[in-house]
C-alpha positions in Angstrom: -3.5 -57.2 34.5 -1.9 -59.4 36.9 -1.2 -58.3 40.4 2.7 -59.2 41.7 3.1 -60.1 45.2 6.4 -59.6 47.2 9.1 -61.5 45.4 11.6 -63.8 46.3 15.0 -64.8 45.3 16.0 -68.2 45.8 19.2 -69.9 44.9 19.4 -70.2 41.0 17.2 -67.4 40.1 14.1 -65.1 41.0 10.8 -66.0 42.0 7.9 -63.6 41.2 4.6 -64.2 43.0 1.2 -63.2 41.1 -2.1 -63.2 42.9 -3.7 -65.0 39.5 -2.6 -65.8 36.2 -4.8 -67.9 33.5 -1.7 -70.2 33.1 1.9 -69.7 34.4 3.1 -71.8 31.3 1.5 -68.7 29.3 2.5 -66.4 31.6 6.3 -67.4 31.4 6.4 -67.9 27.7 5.2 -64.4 27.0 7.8 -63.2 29.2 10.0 -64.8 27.3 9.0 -64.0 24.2 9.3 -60.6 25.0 12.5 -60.5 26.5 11.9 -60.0 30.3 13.0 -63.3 31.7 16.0 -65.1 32.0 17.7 -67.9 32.8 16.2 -69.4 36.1 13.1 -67.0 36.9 10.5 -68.7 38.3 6.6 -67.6 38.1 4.4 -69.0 40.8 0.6 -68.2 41.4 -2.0 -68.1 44.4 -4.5 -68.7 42.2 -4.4 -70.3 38.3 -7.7 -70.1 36.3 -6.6 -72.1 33.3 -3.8 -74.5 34.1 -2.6 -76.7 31.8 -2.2 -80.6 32.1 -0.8 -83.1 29.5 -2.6 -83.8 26.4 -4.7 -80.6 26.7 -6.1 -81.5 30.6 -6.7 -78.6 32.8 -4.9 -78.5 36.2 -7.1 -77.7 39.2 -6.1 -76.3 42.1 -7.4 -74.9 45.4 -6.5 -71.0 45.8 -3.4 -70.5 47.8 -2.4 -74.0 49.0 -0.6 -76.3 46.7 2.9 -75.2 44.0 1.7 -73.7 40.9 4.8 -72.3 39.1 6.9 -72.1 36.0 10.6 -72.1 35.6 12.1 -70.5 32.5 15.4 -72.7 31.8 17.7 -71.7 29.0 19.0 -75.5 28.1 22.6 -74.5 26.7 24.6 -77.5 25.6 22.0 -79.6 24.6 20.6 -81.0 21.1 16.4 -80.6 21.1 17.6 -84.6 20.4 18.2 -84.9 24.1 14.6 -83.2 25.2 14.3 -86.8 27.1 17.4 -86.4 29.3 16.3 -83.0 30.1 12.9 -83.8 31.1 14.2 -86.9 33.1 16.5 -84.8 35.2 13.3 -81.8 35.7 11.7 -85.4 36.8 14.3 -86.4 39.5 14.3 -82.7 40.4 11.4 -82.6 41.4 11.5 -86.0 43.3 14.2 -85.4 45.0 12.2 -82.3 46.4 8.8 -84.4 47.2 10.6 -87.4 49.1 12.8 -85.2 50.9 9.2 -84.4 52.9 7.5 -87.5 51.6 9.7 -90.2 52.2 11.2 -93.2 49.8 7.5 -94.1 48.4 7.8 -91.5 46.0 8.0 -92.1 42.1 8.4 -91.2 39.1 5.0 -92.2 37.0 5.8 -91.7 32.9 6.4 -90.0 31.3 5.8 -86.7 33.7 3.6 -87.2 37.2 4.6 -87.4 40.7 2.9 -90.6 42.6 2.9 -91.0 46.1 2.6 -94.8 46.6 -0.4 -95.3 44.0 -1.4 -91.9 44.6 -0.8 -88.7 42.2 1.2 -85.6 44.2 2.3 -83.7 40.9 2.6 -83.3 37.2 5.3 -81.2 34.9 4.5 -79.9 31.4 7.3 -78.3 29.7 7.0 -76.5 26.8 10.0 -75.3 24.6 10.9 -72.6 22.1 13.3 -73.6 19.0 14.5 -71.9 16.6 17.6 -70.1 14.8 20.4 -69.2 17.4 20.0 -65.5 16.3 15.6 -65.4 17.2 16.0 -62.7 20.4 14.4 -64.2 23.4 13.2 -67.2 21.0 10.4 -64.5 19.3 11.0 -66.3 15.7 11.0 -69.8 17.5 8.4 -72.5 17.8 6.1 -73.6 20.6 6.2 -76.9 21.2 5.8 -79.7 24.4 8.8 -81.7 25.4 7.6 -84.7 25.6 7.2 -84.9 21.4 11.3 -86.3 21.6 11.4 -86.9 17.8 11.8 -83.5 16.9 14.0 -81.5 13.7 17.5 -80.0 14.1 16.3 -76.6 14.5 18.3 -74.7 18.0 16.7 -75.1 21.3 16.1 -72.0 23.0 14.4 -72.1 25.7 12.3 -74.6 27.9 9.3 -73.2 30.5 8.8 -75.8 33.4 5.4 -75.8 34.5 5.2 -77.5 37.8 1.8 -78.0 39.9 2.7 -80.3 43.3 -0.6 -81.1 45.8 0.9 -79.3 49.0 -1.8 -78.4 51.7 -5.3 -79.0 50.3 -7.3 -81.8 51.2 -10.1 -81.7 49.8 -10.4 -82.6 45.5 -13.6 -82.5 43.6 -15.1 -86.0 43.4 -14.3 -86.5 39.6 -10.3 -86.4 40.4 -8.9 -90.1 41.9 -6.2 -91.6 43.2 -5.1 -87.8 44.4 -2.9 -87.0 47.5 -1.0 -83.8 49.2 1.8 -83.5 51.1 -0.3 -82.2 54.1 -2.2 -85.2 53.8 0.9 -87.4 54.0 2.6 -85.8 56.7 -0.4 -83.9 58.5 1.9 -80.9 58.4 0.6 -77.3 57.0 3.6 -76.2 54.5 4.8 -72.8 53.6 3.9 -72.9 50.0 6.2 -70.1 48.7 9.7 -71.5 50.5 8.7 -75.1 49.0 8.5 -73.6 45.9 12.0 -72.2 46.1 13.1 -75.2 47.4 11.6 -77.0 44.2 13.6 -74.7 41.6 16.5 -75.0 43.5 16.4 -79.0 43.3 15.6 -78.9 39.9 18.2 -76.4 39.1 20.6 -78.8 40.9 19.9 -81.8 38.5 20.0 -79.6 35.6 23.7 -78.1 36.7 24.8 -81.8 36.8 23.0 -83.3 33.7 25.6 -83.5 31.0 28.1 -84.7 33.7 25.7 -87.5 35.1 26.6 -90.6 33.4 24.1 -92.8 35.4 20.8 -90.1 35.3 18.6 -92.9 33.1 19.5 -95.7 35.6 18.4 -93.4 38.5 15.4 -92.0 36.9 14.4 -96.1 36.4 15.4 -96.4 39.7 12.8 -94.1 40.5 10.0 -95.2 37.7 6.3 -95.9 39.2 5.4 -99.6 39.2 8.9 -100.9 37.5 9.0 -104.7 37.6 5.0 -105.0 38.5 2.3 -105.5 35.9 0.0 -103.3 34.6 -2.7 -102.7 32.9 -2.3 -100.2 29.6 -4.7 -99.0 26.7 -3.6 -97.9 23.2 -7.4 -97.6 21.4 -9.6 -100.2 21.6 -6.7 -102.4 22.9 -6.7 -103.3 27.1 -3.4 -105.1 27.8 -1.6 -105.8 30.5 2.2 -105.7 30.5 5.4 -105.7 32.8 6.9 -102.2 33.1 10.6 -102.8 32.0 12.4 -99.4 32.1 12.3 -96.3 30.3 15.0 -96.0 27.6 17.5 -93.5 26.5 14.7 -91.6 24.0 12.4 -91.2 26.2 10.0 -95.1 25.5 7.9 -96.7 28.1 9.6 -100.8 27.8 7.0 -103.0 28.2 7.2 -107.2 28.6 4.2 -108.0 27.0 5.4 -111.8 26.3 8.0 -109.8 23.8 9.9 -106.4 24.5 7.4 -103.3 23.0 8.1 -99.7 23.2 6.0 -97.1 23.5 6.3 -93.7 23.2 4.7 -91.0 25.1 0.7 -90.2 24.2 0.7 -94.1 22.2 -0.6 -95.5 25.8 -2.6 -94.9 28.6 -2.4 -96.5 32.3 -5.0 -98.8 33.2 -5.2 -97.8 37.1 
């Protein structure tokens, strides 16, 4: 059914190559399910006919130029409480990996995209398995996004990374704004597949250091897309413009809209 290229090893894990896939979200969970990934594989595709975006978007992408891939992360040591912390530091991961190329106008946008100055580069969707401790491979867990923070007690098994980053294409169809690619930003052509290693190794890195990094919420607001500027946000039939405080220790968008509100992820939409 799906067609594996050469694969790769990088440092953290293995990285298999597949000449299409519907999504490698899907892809990476039913490996998981089934027992035939571990810890730190990675799942990238030339060509993805149905990938996934936040609340249910599709993620398009030209054939062959731009980061499509999944990481399957075991996140031992942490409570499904801390989902936040771990998406935050799978966040700075894979900043530190687009500014490295990209230079110091890169941000974090919450709760999950990549911006290049007010342009998008990126987006992360991570989806989780928890269940019991015993479930093999997380077969008797439950699906579920990461960015839903406020979640049970139940064991968290696994988390699949699903990263898409804008490397060498240059043309987007019409209906897609505010887009940008590394290519365009650097008039470079990329080597797709060694980025992509590179990527799981810096979000592997910031992982590794996670429950020893006292100060990873200050650097992630350090990073955060239009902090201290005013904004304009929807929730409903509400328009509203606000100052973008922070982001706090749950995982809330702070807002100064005359008094402190928070918001939490799906509650608002930006106004750009």
């Amino acid at each position: 059914m799906f067609n594996h290229l050469p694969a790769h090893d990088y440092a953290g894990g293995h990285l298999t190559v597949l000449e299409s896939v519907d999504s490698t979200n899907n892809y990476a969970m039913a490996r998981v399910r089934t027992g035939l990934a571990k810890h730190g594989d990675a799942f990238f595709a030339m060509a993805q006919l149905k990938g996934k975006g936040q609340r249910g978007k599709s993620w398009l992408t030209e054939r062959g130029t731009n980061i499509i891939i999944s990481l399957v992360m075991r996140p031992q040591g942490l409570a499904v409480e801390q989902q936040f912390a771990f998406s935050a530091a799978v966040a700075l991961g894979v900043h530190d990996f687009f500014s490295g190329y990209a230079g110091n106008e890169t941000y974090v946008k919450w709760p999950n995209d990549i911006y290049w100055r007010d342009r998008k580069a990126g987006g992360i969707l991570i989806e989780s398995i928890v269940g019991s401790r015993e479930s093999e491979a997380g077969t008797k867990g439950e699906r579920l996004q990461t960015t839903d923070y406020r979640l049970g007690t139940n064991s968290w098994q696994w988390a699949i990374v699903g990263m898409g980053i804008n490397i060498n294409q240059t043309v987007f169809p019409e209906e897609i704004r505010n887009v940008v690619s590394l290519k365009q930003i650097t008039g470079k052509d990329w080597e797709v597949i060694e980025l992509a290693k590179a990527l799981c190794e810096r979000v592997m890195q910031r992982y590794k250091k996670l429950n020893t990094d006292p100060d990873w919420l200050q650097e992630y607001n350090n990073r955060l897309y239009k902090k201290d500027q005013v904004v304009k946000f929807r929730k409903g039939n509400r328009v509203f413009e606000a100052r973008v405080k922070a982001v706090n220790r749950v995982g809330e968008l702070v807002l100064d809209t005359g008094m402190e509100e928070y918001f939490g992820f799906g509650e608002i939409e930006w106004v750009l």
